[in-house]
C-alpha positions, 0 to 999 in steps of 0.5 A, spaced: 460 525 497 464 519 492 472 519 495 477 514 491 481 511 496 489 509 494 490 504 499 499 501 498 501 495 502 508 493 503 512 489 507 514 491 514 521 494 514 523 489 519 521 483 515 525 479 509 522 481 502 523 475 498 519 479 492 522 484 493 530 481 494 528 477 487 526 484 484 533 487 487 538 481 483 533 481 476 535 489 477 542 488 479 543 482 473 540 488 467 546 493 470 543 498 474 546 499 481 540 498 486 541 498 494 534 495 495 527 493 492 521 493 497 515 489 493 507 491 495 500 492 492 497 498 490 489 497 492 484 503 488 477 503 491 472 507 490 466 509 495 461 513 498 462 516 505 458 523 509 465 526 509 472 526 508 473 524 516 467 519 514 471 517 508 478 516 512 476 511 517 472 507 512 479 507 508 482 504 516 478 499 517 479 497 510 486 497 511 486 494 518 481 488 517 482 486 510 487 489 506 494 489 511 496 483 515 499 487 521 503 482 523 509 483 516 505 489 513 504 496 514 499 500 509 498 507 508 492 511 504 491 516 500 484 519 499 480 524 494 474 526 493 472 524 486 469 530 481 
């Protein structure tokens, strides 16, 4: 089966987001009223797998051996069959 996998990675909450700070004060200085901004990348790969189970433990190693750094990231996927 083909599956398209959405893979988001952002900043861990507890670790400063210097983006996402200068996202904040660009925001704040067009006078919108923002609280926080968290800035993080947006991976789409698409790949065979057997199933969708298959498919899920692809996209973990993916995310775990590649595309986050668990140290100050998190990531988390999301997967569909495609067509």
């Amino acid at each position: 089966m083909r599956f398209v996998a959405t893979i988001h990675v952002r900043p861990r909450r507890e670790v400063r987001d210097p983006q996402g700070d200068a996202v904040a004060g660009a925001l704040r200085s067009i006078g919108l009223a923002v609280d926080g901004v968290r800035v993080g990348k947006e991976i789409v790969v698409r790949f065979d797998a057997a199933n969708e189970g298959a498919a899920r433990e692809t996209t973990t190693t993916m995310g775990k051996e590649l595309l986050a750094n668990p140290v100050v990231e998190d990531f988390t996927v999301e997967l569909r069959a495609d067509g």
